[in-house]
NUFI-890803 format. One record per residue (C-alpha): x, y negated, z negated; residue in three letters. Coordinates in steps of 0.05 Angstrom, whole numbers, plus 5000, padded with zeros to 4 digits. Layout:
N
<pt><u>X</u><v>Y</v><w>Z</w><residuo>ALA</residuo></pt>
...
! end
This chain:
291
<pt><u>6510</u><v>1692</v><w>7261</w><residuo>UNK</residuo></pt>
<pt><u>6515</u><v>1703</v><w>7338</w><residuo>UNK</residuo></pt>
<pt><u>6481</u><v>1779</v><w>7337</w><residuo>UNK</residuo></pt>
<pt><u>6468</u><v>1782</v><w>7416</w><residuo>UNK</residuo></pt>
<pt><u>6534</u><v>1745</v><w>7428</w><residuo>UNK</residuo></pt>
<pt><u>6572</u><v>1801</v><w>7399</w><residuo>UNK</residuo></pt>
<pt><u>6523</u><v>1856</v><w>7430</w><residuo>UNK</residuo></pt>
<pt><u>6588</u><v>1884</v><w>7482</w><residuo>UNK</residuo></pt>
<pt><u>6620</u><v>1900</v><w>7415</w><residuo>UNK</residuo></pt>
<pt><u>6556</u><v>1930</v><w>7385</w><residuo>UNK</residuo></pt>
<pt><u>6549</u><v>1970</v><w>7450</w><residuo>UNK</residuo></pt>
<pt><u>6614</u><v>2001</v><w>7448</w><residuo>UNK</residuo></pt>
<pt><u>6614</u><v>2024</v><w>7374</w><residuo>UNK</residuo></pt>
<pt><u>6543</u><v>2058</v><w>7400</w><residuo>UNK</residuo></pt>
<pt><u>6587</u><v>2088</v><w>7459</w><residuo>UNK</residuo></pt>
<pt><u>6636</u><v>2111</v><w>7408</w><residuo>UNK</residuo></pt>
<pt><u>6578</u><v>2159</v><w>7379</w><residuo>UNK</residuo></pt>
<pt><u>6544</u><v>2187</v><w>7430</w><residuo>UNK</residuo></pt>
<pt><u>6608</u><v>2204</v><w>7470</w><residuo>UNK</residuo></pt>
<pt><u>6632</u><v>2256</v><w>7429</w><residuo>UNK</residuo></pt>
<pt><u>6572</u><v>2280</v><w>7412</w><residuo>UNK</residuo></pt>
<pt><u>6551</u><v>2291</v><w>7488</w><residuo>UNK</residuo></pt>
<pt><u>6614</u><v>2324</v><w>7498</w><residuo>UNK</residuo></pt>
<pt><u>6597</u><v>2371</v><w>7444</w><residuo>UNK</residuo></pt>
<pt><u>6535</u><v>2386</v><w>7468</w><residuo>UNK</residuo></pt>
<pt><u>6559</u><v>2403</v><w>7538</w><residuo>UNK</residuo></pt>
<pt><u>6616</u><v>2449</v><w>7513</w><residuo>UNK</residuo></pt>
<pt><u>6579</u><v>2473</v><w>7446</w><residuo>UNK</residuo></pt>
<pt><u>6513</u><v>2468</v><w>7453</w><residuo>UNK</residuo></pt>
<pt><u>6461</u><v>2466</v><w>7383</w><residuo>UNK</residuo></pt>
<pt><u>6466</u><v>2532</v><w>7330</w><residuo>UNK</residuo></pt>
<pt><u>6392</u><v>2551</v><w>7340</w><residuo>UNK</residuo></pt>
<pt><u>6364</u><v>2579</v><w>7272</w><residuo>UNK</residuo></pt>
<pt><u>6319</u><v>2631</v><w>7260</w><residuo>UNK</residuo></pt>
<pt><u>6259</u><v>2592</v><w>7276</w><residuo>UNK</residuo></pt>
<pt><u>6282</u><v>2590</v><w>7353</w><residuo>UNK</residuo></pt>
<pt><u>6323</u><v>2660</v><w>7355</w><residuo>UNK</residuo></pt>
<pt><u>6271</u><v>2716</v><w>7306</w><residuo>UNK</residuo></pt>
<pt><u>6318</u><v>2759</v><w>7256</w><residuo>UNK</residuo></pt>
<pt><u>6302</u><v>2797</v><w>7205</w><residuo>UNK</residuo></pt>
<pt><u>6252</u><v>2792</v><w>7134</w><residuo>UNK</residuo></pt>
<pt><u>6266</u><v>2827</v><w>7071</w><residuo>UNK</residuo></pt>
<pt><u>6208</u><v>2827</v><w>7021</w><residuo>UNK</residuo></pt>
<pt><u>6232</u><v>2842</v><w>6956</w><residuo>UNK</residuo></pt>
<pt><u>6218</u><v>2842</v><w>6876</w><residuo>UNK</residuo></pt>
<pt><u>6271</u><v>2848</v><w>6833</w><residuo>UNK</residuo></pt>
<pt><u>6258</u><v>2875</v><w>6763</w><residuo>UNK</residuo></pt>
<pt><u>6301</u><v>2823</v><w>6722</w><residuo>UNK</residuo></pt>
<pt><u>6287</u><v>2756</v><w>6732</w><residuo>UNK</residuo></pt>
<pt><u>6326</u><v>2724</v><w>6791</w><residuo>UNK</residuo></pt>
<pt><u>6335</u><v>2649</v><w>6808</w><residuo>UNK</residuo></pt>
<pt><u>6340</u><v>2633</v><w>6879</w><residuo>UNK</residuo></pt>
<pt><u>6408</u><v>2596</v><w>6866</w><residuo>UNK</residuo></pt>
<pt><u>6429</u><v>2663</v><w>6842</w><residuo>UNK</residuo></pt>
<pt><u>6391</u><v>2709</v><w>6895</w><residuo>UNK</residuo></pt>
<pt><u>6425</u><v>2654</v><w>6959</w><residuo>UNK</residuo></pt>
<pt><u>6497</u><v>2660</v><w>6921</w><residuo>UNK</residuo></pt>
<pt><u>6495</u><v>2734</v><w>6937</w><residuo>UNK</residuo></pt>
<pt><u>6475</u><v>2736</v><w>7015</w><residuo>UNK</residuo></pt>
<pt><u>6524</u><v>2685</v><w>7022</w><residuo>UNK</residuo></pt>
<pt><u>6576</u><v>2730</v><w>6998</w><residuo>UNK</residuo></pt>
<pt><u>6546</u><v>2777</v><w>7050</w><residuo>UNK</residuo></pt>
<pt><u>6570</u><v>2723</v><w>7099</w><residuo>UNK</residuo></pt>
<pt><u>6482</u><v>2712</v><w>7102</w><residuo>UNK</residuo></pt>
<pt><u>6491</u><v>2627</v><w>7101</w><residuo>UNK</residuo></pt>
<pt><u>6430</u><v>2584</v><w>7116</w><residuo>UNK</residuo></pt>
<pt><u>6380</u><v>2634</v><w>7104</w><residuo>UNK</residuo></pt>
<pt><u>6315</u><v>2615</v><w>7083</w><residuo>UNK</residuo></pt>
<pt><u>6283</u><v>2644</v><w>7011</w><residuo>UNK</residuo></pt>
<pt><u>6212</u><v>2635</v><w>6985</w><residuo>UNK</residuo></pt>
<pt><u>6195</u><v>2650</v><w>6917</w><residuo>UNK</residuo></pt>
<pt><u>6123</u><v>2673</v><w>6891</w><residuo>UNK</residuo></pt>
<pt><u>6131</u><v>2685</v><w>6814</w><residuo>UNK</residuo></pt>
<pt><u>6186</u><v>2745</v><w>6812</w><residuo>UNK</residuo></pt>
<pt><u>6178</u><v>2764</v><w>6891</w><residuo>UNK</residuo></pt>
<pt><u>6230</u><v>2737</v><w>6946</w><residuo>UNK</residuo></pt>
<pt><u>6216</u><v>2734</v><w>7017</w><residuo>UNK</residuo></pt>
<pt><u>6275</u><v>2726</v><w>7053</w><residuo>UNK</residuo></pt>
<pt><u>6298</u><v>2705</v><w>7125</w><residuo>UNK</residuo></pt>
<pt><u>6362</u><v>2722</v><w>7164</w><residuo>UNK</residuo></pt>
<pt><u>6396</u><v>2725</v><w>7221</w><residuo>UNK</residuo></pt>
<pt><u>6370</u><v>2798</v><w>7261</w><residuo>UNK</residuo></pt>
<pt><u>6415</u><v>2853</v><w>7220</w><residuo>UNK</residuo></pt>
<pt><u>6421</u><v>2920</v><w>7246</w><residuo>UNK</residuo></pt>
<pt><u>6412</u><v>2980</v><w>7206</w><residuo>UNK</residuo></pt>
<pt><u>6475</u><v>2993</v><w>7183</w><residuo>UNK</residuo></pt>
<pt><u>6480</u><v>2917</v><w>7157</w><residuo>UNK</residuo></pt>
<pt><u>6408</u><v>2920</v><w>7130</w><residuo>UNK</residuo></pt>
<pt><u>6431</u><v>2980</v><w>7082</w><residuo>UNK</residuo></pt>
<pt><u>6505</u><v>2945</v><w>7066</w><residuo>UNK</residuo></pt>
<pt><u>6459</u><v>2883</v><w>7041</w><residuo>UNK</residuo></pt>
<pt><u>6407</u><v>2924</v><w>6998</w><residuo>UNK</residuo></pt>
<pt><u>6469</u><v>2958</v><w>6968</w><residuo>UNK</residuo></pt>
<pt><u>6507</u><v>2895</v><w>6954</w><residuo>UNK</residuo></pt>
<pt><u>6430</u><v>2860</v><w>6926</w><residuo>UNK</residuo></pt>
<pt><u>6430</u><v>2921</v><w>6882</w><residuo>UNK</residuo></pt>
<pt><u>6493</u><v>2927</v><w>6855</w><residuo>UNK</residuo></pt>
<pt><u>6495</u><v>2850</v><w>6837</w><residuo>UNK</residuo></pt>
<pt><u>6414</u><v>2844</v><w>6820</w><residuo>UNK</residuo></pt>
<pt><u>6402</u><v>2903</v><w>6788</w><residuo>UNK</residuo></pt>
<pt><u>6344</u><v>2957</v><w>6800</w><residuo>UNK</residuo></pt>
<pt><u>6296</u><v>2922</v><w>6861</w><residuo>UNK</residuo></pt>
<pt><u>6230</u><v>2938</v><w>6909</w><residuo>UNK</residuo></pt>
<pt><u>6240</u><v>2928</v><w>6972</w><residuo>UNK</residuo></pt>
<pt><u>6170</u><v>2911</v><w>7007</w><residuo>UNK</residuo></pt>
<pt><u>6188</u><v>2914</v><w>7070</w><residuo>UNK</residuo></pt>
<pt><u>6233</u><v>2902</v><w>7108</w><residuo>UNK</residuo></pt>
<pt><u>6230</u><v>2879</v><w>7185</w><residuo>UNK</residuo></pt>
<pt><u>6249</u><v>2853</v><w>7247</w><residuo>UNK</residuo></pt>
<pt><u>6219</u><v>2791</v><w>7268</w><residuo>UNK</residuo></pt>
<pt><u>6202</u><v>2747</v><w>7333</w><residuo>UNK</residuo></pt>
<pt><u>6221</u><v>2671</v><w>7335</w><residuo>UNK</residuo></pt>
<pt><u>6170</u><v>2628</v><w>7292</w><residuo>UNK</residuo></pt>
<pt><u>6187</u><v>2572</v><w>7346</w><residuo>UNK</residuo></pt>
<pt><u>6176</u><v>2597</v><w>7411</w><residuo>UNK</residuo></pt>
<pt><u>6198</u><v>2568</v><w>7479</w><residuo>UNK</residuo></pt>
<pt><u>6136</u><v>2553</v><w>7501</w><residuo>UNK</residuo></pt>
<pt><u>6120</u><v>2510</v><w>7432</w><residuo>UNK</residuo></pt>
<pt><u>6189</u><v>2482</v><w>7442</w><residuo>UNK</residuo></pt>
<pt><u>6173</u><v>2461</v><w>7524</w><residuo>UNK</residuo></pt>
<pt><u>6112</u><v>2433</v><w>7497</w><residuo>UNK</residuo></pt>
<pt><u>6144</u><v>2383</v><w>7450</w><residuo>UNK</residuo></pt>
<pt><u>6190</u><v>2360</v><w>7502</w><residuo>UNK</residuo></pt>
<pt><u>6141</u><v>2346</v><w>7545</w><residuo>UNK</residuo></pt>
<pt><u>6104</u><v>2311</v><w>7500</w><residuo>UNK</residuo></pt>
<pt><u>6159</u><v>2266</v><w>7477</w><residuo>UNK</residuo></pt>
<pt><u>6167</u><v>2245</v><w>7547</w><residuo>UNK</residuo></pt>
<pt><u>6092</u><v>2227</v><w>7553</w><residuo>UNK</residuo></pt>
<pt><u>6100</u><v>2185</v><w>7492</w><residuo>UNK</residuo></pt>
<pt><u>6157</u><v>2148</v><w>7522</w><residuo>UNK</residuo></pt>
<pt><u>6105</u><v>2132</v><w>7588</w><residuo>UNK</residuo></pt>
<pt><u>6055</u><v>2109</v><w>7535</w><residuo>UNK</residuo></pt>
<pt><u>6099</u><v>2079</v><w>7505</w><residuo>UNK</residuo></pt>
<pt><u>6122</u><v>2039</v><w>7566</w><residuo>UNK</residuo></pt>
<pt><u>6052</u><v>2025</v><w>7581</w><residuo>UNK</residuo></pt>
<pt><u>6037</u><v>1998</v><w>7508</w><residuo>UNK</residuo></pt>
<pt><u>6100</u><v>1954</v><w>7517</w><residuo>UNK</residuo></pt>
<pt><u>6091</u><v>1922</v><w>7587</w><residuo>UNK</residuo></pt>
<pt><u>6023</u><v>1912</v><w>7577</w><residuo>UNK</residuo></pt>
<pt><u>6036</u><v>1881</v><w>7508</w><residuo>UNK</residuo></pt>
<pt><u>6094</u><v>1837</v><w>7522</w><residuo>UNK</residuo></pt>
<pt><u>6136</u><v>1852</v><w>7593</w><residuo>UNK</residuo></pt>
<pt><u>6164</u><v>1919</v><w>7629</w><residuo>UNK</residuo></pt>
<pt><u>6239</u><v>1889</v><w>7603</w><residuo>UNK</residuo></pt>
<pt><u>6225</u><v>1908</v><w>7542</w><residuo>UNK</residuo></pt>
<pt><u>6186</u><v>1969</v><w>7560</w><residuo>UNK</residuo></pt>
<pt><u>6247</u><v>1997</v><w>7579</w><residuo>UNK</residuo></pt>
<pt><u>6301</u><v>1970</v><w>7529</w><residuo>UNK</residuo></pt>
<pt><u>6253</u><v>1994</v><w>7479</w><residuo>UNK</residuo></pt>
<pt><u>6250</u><v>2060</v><w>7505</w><residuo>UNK</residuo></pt>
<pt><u>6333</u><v>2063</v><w>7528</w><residuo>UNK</residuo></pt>
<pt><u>6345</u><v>2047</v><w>7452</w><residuo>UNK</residuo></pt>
<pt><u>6300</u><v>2113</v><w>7432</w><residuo>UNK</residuo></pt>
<pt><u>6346</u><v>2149</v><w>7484</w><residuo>UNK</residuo></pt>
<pt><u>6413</u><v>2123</v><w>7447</w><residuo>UNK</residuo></pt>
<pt><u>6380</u><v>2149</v><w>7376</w><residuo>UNK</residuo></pt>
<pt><u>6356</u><v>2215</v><w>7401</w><residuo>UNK</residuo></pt>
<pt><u>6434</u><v>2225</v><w>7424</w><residuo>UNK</residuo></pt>
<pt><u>6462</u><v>2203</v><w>7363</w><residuo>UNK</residuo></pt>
<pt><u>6421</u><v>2255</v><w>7329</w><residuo>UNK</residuo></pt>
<pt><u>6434</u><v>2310</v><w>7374</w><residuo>UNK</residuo></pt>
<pt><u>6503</u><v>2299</v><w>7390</w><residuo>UNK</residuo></pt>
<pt><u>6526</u><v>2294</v><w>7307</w><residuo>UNK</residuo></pt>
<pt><u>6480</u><v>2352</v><w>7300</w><residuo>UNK</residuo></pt>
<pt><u>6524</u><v>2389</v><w>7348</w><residuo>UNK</residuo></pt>
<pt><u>6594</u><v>2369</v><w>7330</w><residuo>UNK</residuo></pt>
<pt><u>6562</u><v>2386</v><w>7255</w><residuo>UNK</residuo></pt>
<pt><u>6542</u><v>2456</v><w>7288</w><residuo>UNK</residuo></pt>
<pt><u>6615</u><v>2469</v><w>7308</w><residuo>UNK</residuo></pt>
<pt><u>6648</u><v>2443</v><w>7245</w><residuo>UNK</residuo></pt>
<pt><u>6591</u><v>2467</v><w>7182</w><residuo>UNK</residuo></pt>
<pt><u>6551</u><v>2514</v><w>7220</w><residuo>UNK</residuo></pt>
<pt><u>6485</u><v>2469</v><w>7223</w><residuo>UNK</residuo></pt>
<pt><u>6435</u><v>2505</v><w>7250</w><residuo>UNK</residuo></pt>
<pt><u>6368</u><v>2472</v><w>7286</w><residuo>UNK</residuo></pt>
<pt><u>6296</u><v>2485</v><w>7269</w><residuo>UNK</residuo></pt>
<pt><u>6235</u><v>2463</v><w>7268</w><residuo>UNK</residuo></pt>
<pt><u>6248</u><v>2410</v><w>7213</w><residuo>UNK</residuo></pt>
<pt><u>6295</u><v>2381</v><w>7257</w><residuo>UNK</residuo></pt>
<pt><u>6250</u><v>2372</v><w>7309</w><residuo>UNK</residuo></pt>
<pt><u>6208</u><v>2340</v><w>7261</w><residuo>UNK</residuo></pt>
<pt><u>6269</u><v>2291</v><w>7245</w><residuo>UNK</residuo></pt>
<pt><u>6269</u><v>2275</v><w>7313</w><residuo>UNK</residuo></pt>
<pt><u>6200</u><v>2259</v><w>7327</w><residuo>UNK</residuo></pt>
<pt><u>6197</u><v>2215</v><w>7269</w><residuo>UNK</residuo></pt>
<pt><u>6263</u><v>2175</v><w>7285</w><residuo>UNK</residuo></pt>
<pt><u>6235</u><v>2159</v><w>7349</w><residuo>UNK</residuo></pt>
<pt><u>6168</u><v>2122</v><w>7314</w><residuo>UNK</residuo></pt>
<pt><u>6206</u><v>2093</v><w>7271</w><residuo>UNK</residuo></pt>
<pt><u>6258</u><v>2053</v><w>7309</w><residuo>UNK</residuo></pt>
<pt><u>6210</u><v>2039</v><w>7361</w><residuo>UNK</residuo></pt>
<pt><u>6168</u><v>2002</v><w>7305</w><residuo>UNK</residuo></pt>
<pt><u>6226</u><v>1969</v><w>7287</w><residuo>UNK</residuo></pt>
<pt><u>6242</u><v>1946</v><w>7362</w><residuo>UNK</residuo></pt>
<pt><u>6172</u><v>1919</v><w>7360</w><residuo>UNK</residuo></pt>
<pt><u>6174</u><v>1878</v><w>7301</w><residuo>UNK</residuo></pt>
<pt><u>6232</u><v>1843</v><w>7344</w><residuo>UNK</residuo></pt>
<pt><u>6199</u><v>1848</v><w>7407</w><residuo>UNK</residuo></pt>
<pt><u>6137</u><v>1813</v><w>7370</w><residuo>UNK</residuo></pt>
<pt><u>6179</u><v>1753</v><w>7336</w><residuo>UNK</residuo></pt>
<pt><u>6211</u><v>1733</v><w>7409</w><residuo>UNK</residuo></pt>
<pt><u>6144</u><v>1735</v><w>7443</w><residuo>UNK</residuo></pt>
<pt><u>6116</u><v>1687</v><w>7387</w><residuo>UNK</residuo></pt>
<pt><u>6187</u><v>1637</v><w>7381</w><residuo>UNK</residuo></pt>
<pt><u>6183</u><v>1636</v><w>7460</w><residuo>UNK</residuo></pt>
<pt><u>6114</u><v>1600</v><w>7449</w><residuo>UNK</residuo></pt>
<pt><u>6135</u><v>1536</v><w>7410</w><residuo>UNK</residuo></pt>
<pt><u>6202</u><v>1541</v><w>7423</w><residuo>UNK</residuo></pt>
<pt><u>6221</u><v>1514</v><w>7492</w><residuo>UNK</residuo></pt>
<pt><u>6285</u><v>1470</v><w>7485</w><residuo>UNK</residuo></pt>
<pt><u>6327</u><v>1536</v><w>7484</w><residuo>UNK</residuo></pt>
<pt><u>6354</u><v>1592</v><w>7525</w><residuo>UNK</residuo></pt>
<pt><u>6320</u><v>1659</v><w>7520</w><residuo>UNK</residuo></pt>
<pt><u>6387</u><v>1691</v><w>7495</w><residuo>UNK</residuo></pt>
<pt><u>6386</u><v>1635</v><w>7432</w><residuo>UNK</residuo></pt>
<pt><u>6307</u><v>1652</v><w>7420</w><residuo>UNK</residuo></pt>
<pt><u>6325</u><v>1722</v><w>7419</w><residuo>UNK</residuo></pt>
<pt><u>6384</u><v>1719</v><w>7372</w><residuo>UNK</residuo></pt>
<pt><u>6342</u><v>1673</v><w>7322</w><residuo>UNK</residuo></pt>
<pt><u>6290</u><v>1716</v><w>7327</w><residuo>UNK</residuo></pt>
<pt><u>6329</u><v>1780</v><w>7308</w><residuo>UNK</residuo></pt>
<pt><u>6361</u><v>1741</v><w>7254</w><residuo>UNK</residuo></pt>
<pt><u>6287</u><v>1728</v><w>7223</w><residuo>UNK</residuo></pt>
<pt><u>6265</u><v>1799</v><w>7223</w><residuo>UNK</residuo></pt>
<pt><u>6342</u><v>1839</v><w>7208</w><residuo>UNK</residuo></pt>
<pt><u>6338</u><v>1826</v><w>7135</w><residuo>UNK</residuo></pt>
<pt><u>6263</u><v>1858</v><w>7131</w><residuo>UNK</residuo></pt>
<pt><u>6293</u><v>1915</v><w>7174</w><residuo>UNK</residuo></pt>
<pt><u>6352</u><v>1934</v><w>7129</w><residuo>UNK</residuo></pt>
<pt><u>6316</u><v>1925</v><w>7061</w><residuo>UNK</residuo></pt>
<pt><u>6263</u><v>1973</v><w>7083</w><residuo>UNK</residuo></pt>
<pt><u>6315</u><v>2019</v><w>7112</w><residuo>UNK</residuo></pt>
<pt><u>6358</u><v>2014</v><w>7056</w><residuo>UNK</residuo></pt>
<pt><u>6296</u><v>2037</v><w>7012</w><residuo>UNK</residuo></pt>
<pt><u>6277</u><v>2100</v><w>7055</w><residuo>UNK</residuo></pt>
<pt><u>6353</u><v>2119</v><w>7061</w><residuo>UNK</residuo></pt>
<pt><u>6364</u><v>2117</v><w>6978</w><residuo>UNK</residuo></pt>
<pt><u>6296</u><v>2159</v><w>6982</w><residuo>UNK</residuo></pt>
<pt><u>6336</u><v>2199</v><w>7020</w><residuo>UNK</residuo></pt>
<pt><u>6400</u><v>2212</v><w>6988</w><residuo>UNK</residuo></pt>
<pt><u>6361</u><v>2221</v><w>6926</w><residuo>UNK</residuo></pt>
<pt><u>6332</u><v>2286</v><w>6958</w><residuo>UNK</residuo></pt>
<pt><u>6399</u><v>2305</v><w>7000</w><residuo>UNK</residuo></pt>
<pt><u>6429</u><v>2300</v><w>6922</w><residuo>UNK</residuo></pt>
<pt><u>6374</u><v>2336</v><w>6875</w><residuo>UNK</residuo></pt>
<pt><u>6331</u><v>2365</v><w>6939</w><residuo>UNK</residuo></pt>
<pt><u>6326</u><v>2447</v><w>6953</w><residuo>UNK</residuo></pt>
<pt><u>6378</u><v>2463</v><w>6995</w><residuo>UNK</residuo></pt>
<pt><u>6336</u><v>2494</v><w>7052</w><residuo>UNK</residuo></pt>
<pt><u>6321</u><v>2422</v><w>7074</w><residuo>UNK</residuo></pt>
<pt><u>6393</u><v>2396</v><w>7065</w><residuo>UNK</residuo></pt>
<pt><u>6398</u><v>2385</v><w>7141</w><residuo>UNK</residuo></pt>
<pt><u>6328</u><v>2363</v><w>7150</w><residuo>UNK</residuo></pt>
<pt><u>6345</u><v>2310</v><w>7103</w><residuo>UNK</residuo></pt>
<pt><u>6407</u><v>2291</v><w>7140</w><residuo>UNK</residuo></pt>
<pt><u>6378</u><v>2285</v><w>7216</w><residuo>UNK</residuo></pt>
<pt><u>6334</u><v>2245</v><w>7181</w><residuo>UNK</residuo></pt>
<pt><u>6376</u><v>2203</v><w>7148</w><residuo>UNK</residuo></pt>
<pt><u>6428</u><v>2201</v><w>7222</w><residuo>UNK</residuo></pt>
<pt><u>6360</u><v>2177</v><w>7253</w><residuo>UNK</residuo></pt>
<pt><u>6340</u><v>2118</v><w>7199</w><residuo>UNK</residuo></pt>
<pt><u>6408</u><v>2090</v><w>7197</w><residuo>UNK</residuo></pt>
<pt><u>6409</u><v>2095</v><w>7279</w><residuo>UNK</residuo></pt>
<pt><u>6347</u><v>2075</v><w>7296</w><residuo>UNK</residuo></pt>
<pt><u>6355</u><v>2023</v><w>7250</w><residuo>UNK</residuo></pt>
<pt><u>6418</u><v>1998</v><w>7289</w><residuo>UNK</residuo></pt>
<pt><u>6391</u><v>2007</v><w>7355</w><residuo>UNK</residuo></pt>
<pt><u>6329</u><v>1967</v><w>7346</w><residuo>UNK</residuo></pt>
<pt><u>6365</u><v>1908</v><w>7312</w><residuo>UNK</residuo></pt>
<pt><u>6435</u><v>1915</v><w>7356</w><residuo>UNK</residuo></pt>
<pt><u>6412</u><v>1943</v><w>7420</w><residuo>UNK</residuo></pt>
<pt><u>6344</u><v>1942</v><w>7438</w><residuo>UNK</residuo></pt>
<pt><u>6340</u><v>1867</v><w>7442</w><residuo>UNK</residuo></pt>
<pt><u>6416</u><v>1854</v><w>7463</w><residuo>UNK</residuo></pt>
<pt><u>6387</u><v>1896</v><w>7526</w><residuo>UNK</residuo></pt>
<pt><u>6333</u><v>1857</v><w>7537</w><residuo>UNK</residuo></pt>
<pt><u>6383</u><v>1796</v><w>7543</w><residuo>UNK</residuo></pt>
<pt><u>6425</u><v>1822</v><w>7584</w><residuo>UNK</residuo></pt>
<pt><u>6371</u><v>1847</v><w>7638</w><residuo>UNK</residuo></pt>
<pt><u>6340</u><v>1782</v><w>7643</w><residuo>UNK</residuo></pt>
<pt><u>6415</u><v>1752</v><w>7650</w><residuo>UNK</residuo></pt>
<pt><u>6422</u><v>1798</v><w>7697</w><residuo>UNK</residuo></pt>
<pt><u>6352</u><v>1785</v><w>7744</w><residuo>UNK</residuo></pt>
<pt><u>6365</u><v>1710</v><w>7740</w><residuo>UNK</residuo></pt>
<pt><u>6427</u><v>1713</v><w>7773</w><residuo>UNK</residuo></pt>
<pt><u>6403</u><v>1747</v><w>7823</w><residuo>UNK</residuo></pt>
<pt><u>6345</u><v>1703</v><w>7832</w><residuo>UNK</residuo></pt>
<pt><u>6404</u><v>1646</v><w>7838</w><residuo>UNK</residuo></pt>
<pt><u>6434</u><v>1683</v><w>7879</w><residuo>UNK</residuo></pt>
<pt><u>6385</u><v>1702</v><w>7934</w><residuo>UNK</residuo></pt>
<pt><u>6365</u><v>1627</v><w>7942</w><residuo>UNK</residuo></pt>
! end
């Protein structure tokens, strides 16, 4: 199988992704959660026993959806979006009337648990570890695939964002800390994969010399793809297993996660290296060309 002869194909199905999903993040935008905008905790302990399945069915009929409940023995913490006063009292009313007699704690506004400065911090950190990672990359093997390596991370990252967007405007996915979470580990994990590749060319371009770097690099993806998608396919039924049985309050966690696997996986196997290829097409015919 020709991988990195097919590779204009491979790059337009990425294209076919990420374009929608950039235009939905210019016109739409990410659905912050609570984490990023503050709202409002309710502290409560209900005198009959309540499950959370039963206490979650409730503020969703209060039009309260992706809030987020913690449980210690028969007390509920619960947080929501910010709710005035007049909404705080319609949802004690409505807890009451469908729970029975309850305590309420307390009940407050709060700040963002994710502030902007936490959230400026992480981006700035994710572009330092794309410079180290460059670094680690040319040093290691050459700045070609420095930058492949690190353009494929870039194609992920937008795969994630972009579905979480369109996702945002169609189910009402919010973003939160977990998902920057998702992200982070998306980006370690395809670039592993990348350098698994990256590793098998550099060792094939030692013994083998009677070929062209674009065959070398197509055998040597075809060595390492089938180790790629078996240990992928093992994470993602991990995966599924919690999206199926799994608390809902990590539902979307689970699926940025399982977005990045599956796209990372792609990108390392169907882009990363197909880049590499075509940039050092690319710089010999210049060389040709300038002689």
């Amino acid at each position: 199988m020709n991988i990195i002869g097919l590779r204009k194909w491979f790059y337009g199905l990425s294209l076919l992704i990420i374009l929608p999903g950039i235009v939905s993040l210019v016109l739409f935008g990410l659905r912050p959660s609570i984490d990023f905008t503050g709202g409002t905790m309710i502290q409560m302990r209900p005198e009959n026993p309540v499950s959370i399945s039963t206490l979650r069915s409730v503020l969703e009929s209060n039009n309260l959806k992706d809030t987020m409940i913690q449980q210690s023995g028969n007390s509920f913490i619960i947080r929501t979006k910010p709710l005035n006063i007049e909404e705080q009292k319609a949802l004690v009313s409505s807890l009451e009337s469908k729970l029975g007699k309850i305590s309420f704690d307390k009940i407050d506004m709060i700040g963002p648990t994710v502030s902007a400065e936490l959230v400026r911090q992480a981006i700035i950190l994710v572009f330092v570890a794309a410079f180290l990672i460059i670094l680690y990359l040319s040093f290691r093997y050459k700045p070609v695939f420095a930058i492949c390596g690190v353009i494929a991370l870039l194609h992920d990252v937008l795969v994630i964002t972009g579905l979480f967007s369109i996702f945002g405007v169609l189910f009402h996915a919010e973003v939160d800390s977990l998902f920057v979470t998702a992200v982070l580990s998306t980006i370690g994990y395809s670039m592993h994969d990348s350098i698994i590749i990256f590793d098998r060319i550099r060792e094939n371009m030692k013994f083998i010399k009677k070929h062209t770097f674009e065959e070398i690099a197509n055998f040597s993806t075809l060595q390492t793809i089938s180790r790629s998608i078996n240990t992928s396919f093992t994470v993602v039924l991990v995966l599924i297993s919690l999206l199926i049985f799994g608390s809902p309050v990590i539902k979307w966690f689970i699926v940025a996660l399982l977005i990045g696997i599956i796209s990372g996986t792609y990108s390392s196997i169907f882009n990363a290296t197909a880049l590499v290829v075509d940039w050092t097409n690319f710089r010999k015919k210049m060389k040709e060309k300038s002689k």
